[in-house]
ZAMARGU-4260 file (C-alpha; in steps of 0.2 Angstrom, whole numbers, plus 5000, padded with zeros to 4 digits):
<rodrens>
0) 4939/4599/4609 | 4927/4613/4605 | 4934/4630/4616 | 4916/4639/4613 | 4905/4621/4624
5) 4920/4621/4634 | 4915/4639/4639 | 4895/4633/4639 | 4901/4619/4651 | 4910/4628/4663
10) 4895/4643/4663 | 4883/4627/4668 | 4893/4620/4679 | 4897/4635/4689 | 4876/4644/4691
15) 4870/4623/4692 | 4856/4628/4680 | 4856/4626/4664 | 4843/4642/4663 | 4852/4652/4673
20) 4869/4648/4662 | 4858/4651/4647 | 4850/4671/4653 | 4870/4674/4656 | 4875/4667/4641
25) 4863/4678/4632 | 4856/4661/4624 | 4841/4651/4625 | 4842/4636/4635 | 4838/4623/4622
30) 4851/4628/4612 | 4865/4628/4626 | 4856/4610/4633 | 4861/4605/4612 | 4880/4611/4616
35) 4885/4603/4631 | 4873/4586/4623 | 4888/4588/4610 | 4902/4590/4622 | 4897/4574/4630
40) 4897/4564/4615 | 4913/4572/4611 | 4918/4567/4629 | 4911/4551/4628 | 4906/4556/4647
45) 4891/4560/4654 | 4894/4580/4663 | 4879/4582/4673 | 4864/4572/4684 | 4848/4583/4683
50) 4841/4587/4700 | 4826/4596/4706 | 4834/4610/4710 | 4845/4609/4694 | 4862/4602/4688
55) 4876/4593/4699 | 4894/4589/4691 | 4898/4570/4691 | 4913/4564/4692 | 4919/4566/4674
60) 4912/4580/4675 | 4920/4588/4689 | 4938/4582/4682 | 4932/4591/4665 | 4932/4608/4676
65) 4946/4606/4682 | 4954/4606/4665 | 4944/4617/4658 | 4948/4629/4672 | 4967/4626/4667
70) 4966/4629/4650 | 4957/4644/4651 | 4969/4650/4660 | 4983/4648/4649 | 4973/4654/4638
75) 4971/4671/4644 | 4990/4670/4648 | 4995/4668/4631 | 4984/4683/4625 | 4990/4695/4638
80) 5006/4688/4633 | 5002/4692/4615 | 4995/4709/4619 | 5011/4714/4628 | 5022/4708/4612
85) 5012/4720/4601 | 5016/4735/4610 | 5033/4741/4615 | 5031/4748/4634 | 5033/4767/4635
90) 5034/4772/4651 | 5046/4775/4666 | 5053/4763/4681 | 5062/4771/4692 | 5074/4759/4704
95) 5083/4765/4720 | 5103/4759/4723 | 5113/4760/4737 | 5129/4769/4731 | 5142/4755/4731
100) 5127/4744/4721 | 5125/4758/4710 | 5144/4761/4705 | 5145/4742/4702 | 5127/4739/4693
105) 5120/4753/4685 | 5130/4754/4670 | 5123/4739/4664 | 5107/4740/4673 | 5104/4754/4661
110) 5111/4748/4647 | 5102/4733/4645 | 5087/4741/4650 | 5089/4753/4635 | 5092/4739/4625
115) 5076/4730/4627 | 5063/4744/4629 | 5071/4758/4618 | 5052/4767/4620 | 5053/4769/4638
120) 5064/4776/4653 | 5072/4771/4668 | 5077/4784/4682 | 5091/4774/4695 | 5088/4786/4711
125) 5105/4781/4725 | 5103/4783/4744 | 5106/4774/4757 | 5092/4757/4762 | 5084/4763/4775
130) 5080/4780/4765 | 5075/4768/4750 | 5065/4758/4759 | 5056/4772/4764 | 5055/4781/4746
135) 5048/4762/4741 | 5035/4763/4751 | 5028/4782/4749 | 5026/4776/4731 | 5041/4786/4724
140) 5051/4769/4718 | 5044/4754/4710 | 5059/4745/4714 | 5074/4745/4727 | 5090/4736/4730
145) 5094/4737/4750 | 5106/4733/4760 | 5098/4722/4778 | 5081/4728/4777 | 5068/4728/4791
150) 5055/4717/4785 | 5038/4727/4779 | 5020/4721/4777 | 5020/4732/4762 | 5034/4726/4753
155) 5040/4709/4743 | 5058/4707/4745 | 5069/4694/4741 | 5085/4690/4746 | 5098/4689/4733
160) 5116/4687/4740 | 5124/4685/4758 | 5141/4693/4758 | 5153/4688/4774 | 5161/4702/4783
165) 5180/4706/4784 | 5193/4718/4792 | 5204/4729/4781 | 5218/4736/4787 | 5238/4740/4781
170) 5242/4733/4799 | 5247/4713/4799 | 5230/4704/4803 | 5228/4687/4808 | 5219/4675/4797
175) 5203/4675/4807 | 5199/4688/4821 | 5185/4688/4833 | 5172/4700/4836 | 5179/4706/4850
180) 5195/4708/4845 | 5187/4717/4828 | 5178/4730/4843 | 5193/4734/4850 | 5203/4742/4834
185) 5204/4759/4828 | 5190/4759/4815 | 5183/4770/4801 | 5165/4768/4798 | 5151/4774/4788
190) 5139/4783/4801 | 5122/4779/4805 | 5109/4774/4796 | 5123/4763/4787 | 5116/4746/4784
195) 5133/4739/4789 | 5134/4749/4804 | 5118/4744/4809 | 5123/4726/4807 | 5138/4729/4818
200) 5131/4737/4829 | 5116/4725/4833 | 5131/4710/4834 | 5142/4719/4848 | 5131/4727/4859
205) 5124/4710/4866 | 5140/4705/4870 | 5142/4718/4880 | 5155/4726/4868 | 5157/4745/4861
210) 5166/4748/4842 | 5180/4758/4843 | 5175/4772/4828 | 5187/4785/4828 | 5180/4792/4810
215) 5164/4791/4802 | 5165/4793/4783 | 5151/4787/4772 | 5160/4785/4754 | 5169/4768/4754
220) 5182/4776/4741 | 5185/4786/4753 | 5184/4774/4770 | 5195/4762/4759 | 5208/4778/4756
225) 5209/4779/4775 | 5213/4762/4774 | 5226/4763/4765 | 5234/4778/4771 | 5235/4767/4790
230) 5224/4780/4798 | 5210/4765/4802 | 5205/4749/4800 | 5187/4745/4793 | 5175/4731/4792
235) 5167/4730/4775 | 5159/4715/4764 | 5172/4707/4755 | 5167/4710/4738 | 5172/4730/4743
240) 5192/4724/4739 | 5186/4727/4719 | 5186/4743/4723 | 5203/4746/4730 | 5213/4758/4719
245) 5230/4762/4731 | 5242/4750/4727 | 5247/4735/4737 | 5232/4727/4744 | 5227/4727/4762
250) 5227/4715/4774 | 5211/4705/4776 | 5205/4695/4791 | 5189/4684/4791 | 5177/4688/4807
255) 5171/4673/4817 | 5165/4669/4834 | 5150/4675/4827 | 5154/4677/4806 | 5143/4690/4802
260) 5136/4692/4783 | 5127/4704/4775 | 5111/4701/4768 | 5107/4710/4749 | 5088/4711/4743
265) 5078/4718/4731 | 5059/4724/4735 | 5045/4729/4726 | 5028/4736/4735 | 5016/4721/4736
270) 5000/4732/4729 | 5010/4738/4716 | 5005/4726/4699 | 5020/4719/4693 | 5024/4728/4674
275) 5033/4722/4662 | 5044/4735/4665 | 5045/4730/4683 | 5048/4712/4680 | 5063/4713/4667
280) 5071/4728/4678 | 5070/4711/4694 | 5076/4698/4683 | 5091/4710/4677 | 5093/4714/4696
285) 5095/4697/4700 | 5107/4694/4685 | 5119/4706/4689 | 5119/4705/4709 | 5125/4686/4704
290) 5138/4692/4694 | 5144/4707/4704 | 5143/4697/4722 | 5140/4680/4718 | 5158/4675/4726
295) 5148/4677/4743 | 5135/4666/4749 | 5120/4660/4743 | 5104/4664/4752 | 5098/4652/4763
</rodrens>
């Protein structure tokens, strides 16, 4: 089929004159009338009934748009695709990471980033959510992992992983503990803004319960040395045990009566166009959140 009375058709179909079609075609109307004549015998399909006050679609017609509309499409697809894969992006992307993401992911966030666009850069800025969130929005990221964001009208974000909850501690531990009991040990937490402590927080004090935080440390390291020392227990996301360096393991309890999980996102600003840049560094995100913390739930 003939892309260029393809084009013709649809410029007819969508002014409903063929003179009209023709003075923004830059042609004279006989000769387009000749084009889409040849398009219907190609067709084998009558396109349009004239009218007085033009041209109307009939049904072959109207189906003919519909395709034609679709493979337009793909084809401006598939030269902006071409377009991209004649040029190796330049550029910058910069990506915020909380700090435990960061020590797990960035490594090979930047390497494989390197990797595939040698020409450009990436900047990986580490804060904690609610401060990323915030640097997201004022334009200063282009993309963000966080930690239980609150949900914006400005931003996409996607969750990647839920990741239960548990107690550490060098103390015995029951198997399971609820959250009451949780409340009521010795704890070292990150202070607030924490994500996690936020999360906590929003669970107990419905219940009518208050934690019990007798330090407030916001390096897990260093929560985890605390740990292991006996000076506390903690309540971290389980995939925090790969980071424990001190020996014999602690003793881990599941939290029910509620279980709480963690929710782990990645954002980008909604009026923000996606780059190539942009959408590689999201894919990658995904990739490695899977592999890093996929042992904990799936969204859902």
């Amino acid at each position: 089929m003939d892309l260029k009375r393809l084009e013709y058709f649809v410029a007819v179909a969508e002014a409903g004159s063929f003179s009209q079609a023709a003075a923004s075609l830059h042609m004279s109307q006989p000769a387009l009338s000749q084009q889409v004549a040849l398009l219907e015998q190609e067709t084998g399909q009558r396109l349009f009934n004239r009218t007085g006050r033009g041209v109307e679609l009939t049904d072959a017609g109207q189906s003919l748009l519909t395709h034609a509309r679709g493979i337009f499409e793909l084809a401006d697809r598939a030269r902006a695709d071409m377009r991209e894969r004649q040029l190796t992006p330049s550029g910058r992307i910069t990506i915020g990471l909380p700090p435990r993401v960061a020590h797990a992911m960035t490594a090979d966030l930047v390497e494989r980033f390197r990797a595939e666009f040698p020409e450009a850069a990436i900047s990986v800025a580490e804060g904690l959510s609610v401060r990323l969130r915030e640097w997201l929005i004022a334009g200063r990221l282009d993309v963000a992992v966080l930690f239980d964001p609150l949900d914006s009208p400005l931003l996409h974000m996607e969750t990647l992983v839920r990741e239960p909850l548990v107690v550490m501690a060098r103390m015995p531990l029951p198997p399971r503990m609820r959250l009451a009991e949780v409340a009521a040990l010795p704890l070292v937490l990150p202070s607030r803004p924490n994500a996690l402590r936020q999360l906590l927080e929003k669970e107990v004090q419905p219940k009518g319960l208050q934690l019990k935080v007798v330090a407030e440390v916001d390096s897990i390291q260093t929560v985890l040395s605390l740990v292991a020392r006996g000076v506390a227990s903690t309540v971290l996301p389980a995939s925090s045990m790969r980071e424990w360096i001190h020996g014999e393991p602690p003793n881990i309890a599941a939290i029910h009566a509620p279980a709480i999980r963690n929710r782990l996102c990645i954002a980008v600003p909604k009026a923000r166009p996606a780059s190539r840049l942009s959408r590689f560094v999201v894919q990658l995100t995904r990739e490695l959140a899977e592999r890093h913390y996929g042992s904990g739930a799936k969204p859902h």
